[in-house]
Biopython code that builds the backbone (N, CA, C, O; Angstrom):
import numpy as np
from Bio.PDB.StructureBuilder import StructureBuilder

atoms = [
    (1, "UNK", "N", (-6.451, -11.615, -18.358)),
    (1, "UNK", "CA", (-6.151, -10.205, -18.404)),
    (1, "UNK", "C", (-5.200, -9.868, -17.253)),
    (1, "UNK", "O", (-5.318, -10.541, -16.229)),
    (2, "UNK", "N", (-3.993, -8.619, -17.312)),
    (2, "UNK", "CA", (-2.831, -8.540, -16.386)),
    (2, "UNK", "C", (-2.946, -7.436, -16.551)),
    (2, "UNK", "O", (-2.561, -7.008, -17.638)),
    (3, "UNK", "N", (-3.509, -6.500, -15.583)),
    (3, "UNK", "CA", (-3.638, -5.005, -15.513)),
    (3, "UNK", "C", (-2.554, -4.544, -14.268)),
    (3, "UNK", "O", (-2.872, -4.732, -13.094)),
    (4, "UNK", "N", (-1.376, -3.985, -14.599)),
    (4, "UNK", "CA", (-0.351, -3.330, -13.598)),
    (4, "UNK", "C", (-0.612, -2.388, -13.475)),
    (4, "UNK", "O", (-0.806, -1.779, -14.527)),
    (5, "UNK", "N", (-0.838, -1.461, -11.929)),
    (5, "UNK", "CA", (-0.845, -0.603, -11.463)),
    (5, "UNK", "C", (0.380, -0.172, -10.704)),
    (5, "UNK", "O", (0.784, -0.716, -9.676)),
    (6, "UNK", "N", (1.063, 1.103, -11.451)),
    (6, "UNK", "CA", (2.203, 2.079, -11.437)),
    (6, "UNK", "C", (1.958, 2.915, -10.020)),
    (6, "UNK", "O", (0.997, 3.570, -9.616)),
    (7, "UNK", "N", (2.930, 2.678, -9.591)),
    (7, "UNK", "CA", (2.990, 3.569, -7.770)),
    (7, "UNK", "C", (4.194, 4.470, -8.310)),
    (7, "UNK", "O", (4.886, 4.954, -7.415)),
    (8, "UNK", "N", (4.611, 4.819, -9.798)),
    (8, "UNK", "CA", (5.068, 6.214, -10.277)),
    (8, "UNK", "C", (6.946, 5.662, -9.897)),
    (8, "UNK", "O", (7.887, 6.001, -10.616)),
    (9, "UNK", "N", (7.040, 5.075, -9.053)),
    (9, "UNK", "CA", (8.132, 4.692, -9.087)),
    (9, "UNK", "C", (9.368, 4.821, -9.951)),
    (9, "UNK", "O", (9.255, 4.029, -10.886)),
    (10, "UNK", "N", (10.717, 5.628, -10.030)),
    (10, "UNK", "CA", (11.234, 5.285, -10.757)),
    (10, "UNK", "C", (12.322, 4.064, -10.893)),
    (10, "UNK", "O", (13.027, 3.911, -11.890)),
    (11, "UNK", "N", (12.345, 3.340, -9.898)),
    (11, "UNK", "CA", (12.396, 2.240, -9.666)),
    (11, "UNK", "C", (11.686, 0.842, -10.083)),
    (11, "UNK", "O", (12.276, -0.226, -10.240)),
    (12, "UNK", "N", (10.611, 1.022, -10.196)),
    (12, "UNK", "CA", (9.608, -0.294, -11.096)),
    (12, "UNK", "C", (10.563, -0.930, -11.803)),
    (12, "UNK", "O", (11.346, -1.761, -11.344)),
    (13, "UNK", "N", (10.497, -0.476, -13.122)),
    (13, "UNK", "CA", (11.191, -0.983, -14.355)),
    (13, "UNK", "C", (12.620, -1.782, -13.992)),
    (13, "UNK", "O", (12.563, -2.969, -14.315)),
    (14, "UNK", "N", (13.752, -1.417, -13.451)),
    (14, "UNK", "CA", (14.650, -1.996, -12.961)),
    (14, "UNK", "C", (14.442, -3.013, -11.808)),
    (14, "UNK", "O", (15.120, -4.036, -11.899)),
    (15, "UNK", "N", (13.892, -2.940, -11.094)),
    (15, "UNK", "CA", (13.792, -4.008, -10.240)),
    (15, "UNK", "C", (12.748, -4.874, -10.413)),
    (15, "UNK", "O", (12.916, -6.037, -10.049)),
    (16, "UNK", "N", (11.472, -4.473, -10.999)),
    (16, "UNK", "CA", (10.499, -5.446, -11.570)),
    (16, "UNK", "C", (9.138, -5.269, -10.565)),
    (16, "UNK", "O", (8.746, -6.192, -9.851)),
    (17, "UNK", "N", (8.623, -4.227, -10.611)),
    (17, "UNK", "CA", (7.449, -4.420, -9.152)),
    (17, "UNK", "C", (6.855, -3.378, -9.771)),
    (17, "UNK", "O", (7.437, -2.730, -10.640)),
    (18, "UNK", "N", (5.127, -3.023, -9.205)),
    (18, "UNK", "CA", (4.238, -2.156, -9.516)),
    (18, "UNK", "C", (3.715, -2.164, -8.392)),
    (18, "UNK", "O", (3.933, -3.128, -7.658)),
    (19, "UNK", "N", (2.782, -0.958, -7.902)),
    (19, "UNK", "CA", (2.056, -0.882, -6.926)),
    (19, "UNK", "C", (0.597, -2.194, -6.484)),
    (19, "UNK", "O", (0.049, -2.554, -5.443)),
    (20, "UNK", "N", (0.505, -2.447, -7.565)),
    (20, "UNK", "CA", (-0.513, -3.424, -7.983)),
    (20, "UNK", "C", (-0.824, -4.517, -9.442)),
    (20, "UNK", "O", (-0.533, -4.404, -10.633)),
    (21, "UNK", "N", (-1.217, -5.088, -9.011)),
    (21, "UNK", "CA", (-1.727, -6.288, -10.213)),
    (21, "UNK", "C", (-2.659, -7.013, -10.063)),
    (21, "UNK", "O", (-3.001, -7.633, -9.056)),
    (22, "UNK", "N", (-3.207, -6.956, -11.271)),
    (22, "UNK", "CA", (-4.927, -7.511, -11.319)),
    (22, "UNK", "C", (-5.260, -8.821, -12.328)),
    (22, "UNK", "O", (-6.140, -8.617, -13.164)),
    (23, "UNK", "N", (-4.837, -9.704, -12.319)),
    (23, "UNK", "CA", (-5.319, -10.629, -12.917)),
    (23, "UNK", "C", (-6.493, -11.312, -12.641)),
    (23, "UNK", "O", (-6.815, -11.797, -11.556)),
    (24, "UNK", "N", (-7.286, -11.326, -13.965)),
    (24, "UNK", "CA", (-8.764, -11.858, -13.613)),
    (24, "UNK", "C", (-9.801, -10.807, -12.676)),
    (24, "UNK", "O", (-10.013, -9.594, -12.658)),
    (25, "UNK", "N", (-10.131, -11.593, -12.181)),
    (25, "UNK", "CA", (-10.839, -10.992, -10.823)),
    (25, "UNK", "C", (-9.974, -10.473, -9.566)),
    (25, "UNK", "O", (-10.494, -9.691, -8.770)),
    (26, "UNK", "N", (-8.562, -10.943, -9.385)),
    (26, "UNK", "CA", (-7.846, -10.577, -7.976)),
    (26, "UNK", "C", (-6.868, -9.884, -7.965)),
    (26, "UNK", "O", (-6.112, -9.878, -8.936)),
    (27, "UNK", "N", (-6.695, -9.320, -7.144)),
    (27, "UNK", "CA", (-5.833, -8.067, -7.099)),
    (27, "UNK", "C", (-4.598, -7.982, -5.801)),
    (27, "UNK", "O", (-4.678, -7.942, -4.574)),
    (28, "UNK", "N", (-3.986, -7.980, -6.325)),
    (28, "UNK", "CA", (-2.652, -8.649, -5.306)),
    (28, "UNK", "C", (-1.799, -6.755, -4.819)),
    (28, "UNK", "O", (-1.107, -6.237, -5.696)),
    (29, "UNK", "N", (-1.912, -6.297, -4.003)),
    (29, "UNK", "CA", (-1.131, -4.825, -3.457)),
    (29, "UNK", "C", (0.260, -5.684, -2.749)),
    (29, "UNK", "O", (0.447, -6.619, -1.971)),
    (30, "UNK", "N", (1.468, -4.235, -3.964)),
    (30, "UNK", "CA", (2.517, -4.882, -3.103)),
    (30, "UNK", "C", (3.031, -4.224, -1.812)),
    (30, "UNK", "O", (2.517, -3.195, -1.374)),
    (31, "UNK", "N", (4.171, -4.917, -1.152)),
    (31, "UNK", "CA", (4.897, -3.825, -0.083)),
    (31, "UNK", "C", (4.494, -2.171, -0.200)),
    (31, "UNK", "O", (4.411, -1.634, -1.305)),
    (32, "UNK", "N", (4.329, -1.660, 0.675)),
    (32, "UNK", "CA", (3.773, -0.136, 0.563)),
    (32, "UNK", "C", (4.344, 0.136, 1.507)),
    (32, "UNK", "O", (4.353, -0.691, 2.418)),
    (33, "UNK", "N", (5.111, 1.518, 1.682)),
    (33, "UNK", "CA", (6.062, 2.615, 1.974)),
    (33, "UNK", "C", (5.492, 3.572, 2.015)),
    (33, "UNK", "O", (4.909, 3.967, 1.005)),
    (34, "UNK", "N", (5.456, 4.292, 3.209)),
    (34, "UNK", "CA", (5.135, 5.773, 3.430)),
    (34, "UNK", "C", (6.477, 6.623, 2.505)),
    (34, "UNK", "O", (7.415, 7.299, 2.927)),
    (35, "UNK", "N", (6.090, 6.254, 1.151)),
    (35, "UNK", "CA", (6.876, 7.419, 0.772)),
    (35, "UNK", "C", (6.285, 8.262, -0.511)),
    (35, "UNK", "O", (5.677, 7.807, -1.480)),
    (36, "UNK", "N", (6.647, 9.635, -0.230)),
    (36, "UNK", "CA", (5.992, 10.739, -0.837)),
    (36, "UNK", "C", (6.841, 11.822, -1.508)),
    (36, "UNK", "O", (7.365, 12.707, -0.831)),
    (37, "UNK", "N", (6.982, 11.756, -2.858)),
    (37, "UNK", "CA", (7.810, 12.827, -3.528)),
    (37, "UNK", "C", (9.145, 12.104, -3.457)),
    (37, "UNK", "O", (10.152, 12.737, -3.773)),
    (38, "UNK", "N", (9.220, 11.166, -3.171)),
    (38, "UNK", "CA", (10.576, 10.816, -3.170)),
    (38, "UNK", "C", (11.280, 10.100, -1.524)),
    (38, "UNK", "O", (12.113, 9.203, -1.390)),
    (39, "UNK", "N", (10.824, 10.611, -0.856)),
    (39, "UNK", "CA", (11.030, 10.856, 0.836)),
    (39, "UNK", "C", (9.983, 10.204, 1.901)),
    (39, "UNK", "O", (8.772, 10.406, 1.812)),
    (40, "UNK", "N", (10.432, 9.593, 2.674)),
    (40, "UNK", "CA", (9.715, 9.073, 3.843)),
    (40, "UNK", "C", (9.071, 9.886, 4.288)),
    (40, "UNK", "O", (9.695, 10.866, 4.697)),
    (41, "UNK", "N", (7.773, 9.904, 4.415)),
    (41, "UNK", "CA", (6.237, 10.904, 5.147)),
    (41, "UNK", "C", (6.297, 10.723, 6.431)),
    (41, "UNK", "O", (6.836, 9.690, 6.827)),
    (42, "UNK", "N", (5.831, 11.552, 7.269)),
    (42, "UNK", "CA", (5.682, 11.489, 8.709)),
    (42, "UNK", "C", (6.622, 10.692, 9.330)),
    (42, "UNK", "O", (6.239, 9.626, 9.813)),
    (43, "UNK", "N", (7.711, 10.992, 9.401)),
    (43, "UNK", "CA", (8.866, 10.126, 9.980)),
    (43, "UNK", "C", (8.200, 10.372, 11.691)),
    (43, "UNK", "O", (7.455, 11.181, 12.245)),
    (44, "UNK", "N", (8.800, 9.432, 11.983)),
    (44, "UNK", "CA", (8.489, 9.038, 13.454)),
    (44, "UNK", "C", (6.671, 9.182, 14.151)),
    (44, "UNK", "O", (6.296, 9.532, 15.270)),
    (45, "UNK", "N", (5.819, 8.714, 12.841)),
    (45, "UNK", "CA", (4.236, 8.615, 13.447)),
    (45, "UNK", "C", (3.876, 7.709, 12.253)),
    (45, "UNK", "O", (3.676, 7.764, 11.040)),
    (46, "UNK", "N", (3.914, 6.678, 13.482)),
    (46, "UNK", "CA", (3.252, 5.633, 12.843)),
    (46, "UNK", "C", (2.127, 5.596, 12.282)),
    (46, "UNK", "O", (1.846, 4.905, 11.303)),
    (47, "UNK", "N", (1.145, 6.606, 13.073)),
    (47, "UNK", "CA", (-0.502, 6.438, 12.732)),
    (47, "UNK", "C", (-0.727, 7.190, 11.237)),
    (47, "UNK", "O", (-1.520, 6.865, 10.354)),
    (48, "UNK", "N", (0.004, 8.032, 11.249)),
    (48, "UNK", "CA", (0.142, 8.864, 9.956)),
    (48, "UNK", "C", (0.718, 7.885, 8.495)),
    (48, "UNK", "O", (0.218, 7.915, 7.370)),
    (49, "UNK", "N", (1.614, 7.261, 8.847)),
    (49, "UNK", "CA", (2.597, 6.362, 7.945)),
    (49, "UNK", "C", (1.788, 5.399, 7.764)),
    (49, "UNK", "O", (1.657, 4.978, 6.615)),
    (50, "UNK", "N", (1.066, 4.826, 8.802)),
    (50, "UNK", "CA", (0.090, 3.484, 8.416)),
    (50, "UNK", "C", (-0.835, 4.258, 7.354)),
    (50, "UNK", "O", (-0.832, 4.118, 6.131)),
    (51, "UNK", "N", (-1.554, 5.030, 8.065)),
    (51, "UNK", "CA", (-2.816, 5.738, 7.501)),
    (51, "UNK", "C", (-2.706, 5.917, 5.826)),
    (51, "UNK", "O", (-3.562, 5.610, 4.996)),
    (52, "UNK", "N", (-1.036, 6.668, 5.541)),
    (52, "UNK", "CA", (-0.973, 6.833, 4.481)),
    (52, "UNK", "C", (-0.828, 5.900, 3.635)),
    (52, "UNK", "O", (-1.310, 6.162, 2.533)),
    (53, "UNK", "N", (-0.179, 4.571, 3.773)),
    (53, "UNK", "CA", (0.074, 3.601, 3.217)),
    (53, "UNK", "C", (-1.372, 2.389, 2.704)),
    (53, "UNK", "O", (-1.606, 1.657, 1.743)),
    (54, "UNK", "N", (-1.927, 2.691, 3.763)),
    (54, "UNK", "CA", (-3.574, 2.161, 3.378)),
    (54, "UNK", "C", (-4.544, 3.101, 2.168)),
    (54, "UNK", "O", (-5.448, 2.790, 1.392)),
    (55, "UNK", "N", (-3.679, 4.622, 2.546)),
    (55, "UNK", "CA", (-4.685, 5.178, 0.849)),
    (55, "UNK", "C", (-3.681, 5.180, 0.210)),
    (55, "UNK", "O", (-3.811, 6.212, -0.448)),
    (56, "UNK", "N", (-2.667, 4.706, -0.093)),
    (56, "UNK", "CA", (-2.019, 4.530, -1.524)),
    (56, "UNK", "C", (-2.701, 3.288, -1.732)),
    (56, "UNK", "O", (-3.313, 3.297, -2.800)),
    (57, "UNK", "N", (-2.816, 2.158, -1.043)),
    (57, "UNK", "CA", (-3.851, 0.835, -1.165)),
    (57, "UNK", "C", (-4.492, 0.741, -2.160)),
    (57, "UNK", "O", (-4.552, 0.319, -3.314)),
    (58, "UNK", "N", (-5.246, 1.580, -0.897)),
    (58, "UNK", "CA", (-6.610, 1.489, -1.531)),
    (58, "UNK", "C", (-6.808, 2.024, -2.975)),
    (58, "UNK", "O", (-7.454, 1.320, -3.750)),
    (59, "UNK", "N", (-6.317, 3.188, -3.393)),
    (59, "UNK", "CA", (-6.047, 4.004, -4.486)),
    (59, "UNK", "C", (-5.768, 2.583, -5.356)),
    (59, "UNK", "O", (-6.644, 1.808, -5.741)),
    (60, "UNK", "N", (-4.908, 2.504, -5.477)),
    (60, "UNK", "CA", (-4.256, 1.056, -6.383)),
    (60, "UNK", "C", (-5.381, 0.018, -6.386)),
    (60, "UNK", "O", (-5.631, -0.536, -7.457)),
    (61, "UNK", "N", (-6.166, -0.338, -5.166)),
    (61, "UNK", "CA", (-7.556, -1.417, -5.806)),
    (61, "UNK", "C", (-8.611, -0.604, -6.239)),
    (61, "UNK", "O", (-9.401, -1.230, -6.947)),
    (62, "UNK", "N", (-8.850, 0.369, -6.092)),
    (62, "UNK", "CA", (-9.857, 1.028, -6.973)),
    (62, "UNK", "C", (-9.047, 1.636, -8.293)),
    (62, "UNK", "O", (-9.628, 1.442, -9.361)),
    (63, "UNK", "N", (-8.119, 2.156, -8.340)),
    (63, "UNK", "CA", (-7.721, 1.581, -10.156)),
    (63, "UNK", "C", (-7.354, 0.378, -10.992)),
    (63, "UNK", "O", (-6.908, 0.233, -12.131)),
    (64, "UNK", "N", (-7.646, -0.298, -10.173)),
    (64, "UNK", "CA", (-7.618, -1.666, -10.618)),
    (64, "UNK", "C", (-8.920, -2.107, -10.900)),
    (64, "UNK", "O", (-8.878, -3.243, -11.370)),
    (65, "UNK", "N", (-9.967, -1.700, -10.810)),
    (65, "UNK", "CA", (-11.292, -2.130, -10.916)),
    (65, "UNK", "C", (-11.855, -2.494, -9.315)),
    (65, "UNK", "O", (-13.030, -2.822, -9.152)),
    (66, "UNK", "N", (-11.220, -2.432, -8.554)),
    (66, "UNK", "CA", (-11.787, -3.644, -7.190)),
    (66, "UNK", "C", (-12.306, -2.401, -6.473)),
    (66, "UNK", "O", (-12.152, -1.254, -6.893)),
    (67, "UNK", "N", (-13.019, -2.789, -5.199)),
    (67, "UNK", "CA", (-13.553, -2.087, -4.036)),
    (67, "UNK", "C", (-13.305, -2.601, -3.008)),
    (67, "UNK", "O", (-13.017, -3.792, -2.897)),
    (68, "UNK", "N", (-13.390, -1.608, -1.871)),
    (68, "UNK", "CA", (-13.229, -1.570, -0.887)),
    (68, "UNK", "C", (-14.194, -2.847, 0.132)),
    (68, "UNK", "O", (-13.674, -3.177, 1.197)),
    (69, "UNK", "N", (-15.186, -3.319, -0.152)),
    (69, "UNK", "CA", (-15.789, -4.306, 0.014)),
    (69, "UNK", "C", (-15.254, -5.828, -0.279)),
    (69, "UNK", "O", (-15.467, -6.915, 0.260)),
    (70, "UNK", "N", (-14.460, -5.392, -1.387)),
    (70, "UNK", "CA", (-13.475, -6.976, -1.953)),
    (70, "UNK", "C", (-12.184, -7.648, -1.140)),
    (70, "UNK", "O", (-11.736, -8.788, -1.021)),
    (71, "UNK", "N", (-11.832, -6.338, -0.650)),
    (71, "UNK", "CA", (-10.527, -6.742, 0.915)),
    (71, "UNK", "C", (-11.269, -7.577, 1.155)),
    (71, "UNK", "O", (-12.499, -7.614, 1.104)),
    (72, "UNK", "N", (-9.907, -8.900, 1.666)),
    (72, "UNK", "CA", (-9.916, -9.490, 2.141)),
    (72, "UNK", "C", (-9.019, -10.478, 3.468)),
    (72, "UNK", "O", (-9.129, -11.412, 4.262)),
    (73, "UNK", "N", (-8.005, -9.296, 2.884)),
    (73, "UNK", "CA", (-6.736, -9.533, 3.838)),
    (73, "UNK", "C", (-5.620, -8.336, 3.499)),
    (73, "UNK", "O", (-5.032, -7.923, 2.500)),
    (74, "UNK", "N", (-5.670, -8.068, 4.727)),
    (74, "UNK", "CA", (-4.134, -6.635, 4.950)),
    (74, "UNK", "C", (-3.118, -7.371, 5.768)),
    (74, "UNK", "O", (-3.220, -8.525, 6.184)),
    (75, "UNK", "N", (-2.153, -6.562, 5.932)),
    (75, "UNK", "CA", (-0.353, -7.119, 6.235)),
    (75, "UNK", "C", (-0.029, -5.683, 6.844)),
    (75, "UNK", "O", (-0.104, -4.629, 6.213)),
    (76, "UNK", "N", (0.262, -5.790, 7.881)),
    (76, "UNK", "CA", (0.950, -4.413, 8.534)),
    (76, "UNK", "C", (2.086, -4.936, 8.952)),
    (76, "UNK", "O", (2.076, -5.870, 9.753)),
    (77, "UNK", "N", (3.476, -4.295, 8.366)),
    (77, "UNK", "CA", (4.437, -5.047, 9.096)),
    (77, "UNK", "C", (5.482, -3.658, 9.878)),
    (77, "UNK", "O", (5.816, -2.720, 9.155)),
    (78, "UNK", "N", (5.833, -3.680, 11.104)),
    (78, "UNK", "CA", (6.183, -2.681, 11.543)),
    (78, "UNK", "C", (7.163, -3.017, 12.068)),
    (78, "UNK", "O", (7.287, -4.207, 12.360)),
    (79, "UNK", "N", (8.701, -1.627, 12.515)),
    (79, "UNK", "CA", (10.037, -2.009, 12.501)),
    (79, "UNK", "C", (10.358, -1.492, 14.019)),
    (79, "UNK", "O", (11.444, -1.133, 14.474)),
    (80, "UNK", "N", (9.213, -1.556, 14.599)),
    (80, "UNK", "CA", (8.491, -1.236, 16.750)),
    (80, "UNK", "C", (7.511, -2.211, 16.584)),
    (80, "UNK", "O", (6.812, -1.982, 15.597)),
    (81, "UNK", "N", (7.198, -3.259, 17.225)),
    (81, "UNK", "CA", (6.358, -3.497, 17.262)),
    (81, "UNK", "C", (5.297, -3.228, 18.571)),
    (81, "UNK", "O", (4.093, -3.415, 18.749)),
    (82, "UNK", "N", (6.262, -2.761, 19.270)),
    (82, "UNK", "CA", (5.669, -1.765, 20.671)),
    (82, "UNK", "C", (4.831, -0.592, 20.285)),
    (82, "UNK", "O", (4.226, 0.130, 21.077)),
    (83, "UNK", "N", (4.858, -0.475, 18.991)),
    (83, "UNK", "CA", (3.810, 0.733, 18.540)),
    (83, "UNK", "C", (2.613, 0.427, 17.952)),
    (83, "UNK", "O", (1.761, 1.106, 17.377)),
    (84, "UNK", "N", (2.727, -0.784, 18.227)),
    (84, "UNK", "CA", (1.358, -1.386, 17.177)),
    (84, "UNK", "C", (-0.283, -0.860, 17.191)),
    (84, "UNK", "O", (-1.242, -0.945, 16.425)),
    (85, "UNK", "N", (-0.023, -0.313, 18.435)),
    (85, "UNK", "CA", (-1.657, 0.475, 18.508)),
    (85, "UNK", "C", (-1.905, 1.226, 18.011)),
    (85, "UNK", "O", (-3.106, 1.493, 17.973)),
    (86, "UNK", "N", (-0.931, 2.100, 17.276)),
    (86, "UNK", "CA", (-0.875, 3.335, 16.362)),
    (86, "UNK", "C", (-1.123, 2.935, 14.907)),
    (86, "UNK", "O", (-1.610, 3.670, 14.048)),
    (87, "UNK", "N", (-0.663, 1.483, 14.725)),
    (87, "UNK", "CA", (-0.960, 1.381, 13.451)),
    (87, "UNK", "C", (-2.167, 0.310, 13.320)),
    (87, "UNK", "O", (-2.560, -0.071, 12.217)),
    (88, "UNK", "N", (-2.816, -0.221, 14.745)),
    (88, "UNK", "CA", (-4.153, -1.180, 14.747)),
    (88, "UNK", "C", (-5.146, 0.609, 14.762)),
    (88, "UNK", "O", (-6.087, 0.609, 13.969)),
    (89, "UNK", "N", (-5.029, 1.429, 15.251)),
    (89, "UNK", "CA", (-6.060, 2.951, 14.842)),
    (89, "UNK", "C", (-6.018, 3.199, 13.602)),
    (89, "UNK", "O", (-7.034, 3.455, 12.956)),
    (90, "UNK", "N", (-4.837, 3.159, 13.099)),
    (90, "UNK", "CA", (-4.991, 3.429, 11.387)),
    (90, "UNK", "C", (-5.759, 2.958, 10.851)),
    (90, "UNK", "O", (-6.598, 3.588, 10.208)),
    (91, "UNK", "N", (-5.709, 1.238, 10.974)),
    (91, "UNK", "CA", (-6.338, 0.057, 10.215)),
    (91, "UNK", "C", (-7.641, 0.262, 10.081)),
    (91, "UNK", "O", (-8.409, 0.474, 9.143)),
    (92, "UNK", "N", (-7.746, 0.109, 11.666)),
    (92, "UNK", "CA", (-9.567, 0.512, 12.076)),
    (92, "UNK", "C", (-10.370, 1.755, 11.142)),
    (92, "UNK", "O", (-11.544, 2.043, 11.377)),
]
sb = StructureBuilder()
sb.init_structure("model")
sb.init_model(0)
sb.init_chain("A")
sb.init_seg("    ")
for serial, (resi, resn, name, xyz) in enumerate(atoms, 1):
    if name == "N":
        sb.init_residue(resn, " ", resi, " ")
    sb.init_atom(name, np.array(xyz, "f"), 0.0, 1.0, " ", f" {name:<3s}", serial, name[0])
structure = sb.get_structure()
């Protein structure tokens, strides 16, 4: 079974990506972007941009069938990495 989860994108279709995919039992979240309506969210706060990017996540493994108990590995990749404490508070 191949259940794709839509991050609304109008981009998907042409370039080939979904917010998520669930085959079987596992659930693979792709690259995630603080972006909202179209536009980058909380420009210049990281803690906000992390924060938000973990509930689009999460959103995407719970329509996928999965829970929050099933994480097993996150990826924060940041373009400061001198800010990283802002986005290790998010995580937490």
């Amino acid at each position: 079974m191949r259940k794709l989860i839509s991050s609304g994108s109008h981009l998907e279709e042409p370039i080939g990506f979904s917010r998520a995919c669930r085959i079987g039992n596992l659930i693979s979240v792709s690259g995630t972007a603080p972006i909202k309506d179209g536009q980058t969210a909380y420009i210049g706060d990281v803690y906000a941009q992390t924060k938000y990017c973990l509930e689009l996540s999460m959103k995407a493994i719970l329509e996928a069938g999965g829970k929050p108990t099933g994480i097993i590995r996150t990826r924060i990749m940041l373009t400061d990495i001198s800010r990283w404490e802002e986005a290790a508070k998010a995580h937490g």
